[in-house]
N, C-alpha and C positions, 0 to 999 in steps of 0.2 A: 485723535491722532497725535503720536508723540511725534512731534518736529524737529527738537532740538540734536536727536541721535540722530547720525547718520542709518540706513537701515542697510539692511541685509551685508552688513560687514560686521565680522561677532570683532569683540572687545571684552579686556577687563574692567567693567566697570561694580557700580553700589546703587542698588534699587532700594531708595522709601518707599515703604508701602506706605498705604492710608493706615492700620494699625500700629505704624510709630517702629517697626521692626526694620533693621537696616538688610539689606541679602547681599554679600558681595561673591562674584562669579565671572566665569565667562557667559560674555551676552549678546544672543542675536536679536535685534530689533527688524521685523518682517509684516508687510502689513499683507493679509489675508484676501485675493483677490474677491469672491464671493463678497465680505461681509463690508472690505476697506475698513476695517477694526486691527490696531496695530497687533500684533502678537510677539510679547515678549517671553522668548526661551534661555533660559540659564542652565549653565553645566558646572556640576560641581559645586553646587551654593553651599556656604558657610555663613556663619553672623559673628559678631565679634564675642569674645566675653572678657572683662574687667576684672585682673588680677587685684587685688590689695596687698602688696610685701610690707614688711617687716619696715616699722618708721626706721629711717637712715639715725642711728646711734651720734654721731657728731650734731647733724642740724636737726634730727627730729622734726624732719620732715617726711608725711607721707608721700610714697612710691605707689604706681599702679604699673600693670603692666596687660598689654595687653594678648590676646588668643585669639585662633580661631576655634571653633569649632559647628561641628554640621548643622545644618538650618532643620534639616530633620531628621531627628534623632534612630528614630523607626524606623526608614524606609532605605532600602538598597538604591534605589535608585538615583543615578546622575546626573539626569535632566530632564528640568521641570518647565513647565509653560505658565507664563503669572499673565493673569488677566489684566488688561489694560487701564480696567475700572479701579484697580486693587493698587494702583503706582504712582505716587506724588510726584517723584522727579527721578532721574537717573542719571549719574557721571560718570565718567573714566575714573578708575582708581590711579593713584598715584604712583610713580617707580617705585616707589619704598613698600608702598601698600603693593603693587603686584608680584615682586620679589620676596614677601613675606608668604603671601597667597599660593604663588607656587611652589614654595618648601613646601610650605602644609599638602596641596594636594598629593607630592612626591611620597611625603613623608606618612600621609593618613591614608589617603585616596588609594594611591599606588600600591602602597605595602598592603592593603587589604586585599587588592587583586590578586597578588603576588602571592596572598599566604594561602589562597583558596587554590591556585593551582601548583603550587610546592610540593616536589615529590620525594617522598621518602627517600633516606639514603638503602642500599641493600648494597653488599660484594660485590657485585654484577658493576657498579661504578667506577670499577678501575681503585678500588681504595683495595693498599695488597696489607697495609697493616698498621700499626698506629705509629701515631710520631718517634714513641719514645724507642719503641721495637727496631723502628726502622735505622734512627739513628744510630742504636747500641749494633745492626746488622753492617751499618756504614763503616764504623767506626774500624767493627775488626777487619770488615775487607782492607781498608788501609791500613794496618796495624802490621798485616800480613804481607804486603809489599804488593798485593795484587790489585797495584792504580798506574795509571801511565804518567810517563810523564813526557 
């Protein structure tokens, strides 16, 4: 039984697993009445990955920087269940770390939704014509004195 998490309150936090791999997410800790085996569910999991930049030219020092990106690479899906047996420890992530966390999900997460149901433009949208059309059609209404004033 995990103790240290408060349970059935989700949170940002970063699951170790026993295979050394970090997961960070939103996380509900719930323990399973049936088995009293904790169940931990995560939405939106990501892992970190390690940029290497270009050594800094003045002090020739190396630069890393770091990313997210999806825990699993393959799978649509946004949330997953990690076995209790498979989880070394788990923390709240940091302000910084869950302000980074939720650009990325805005930015990866979201826009995937976003572009799966994106609809086509067609005429039917109220578009009566292009910019440059439209302007040169502005321009000589007012040219011709026919604006109020």
């Amino acid at each position: 039984m995990i103790n240290y998490i408060r349970h059935d309150e989700q949170f940002f936090g970063a699951v170790k697993l026993t295979s050394g791999e970090e997961v960070l997410g939103e996380i509900l800790v719930s323990q399973d009445p049936d088995t009293e085996r904790d169940m931990i569910f995560i939405q939106n999991p990501a892992k970190t990955k390690v940029i290497e930049l270009d050594p800094d030219e003045e002090t020739k020092s190396q630069k890393v920087a770091m990313a997210f990106i999806r825990w699993m690479n393959f799978s649509d899906e946004d949330f997953y269940v990690l076995d209790e047996a498979a989880v070394t420890t788990i923390a709240p992530m940091s302000k910084e770390a869950v302000m980074m966390y939720k650009r990325w999900v805005r930015k990866e997460i979201m826009k995937e939704e976003d572009d799966e149901t994106e609809v086509p433009m067609n005429k039917s949208m109220g578009l009566v014509s292009k910019v440059d059309e439209a302007r040169t059609f502005l321009e000589k209404i007012f040219k011709n004195g026919s604006h109020y004033h």
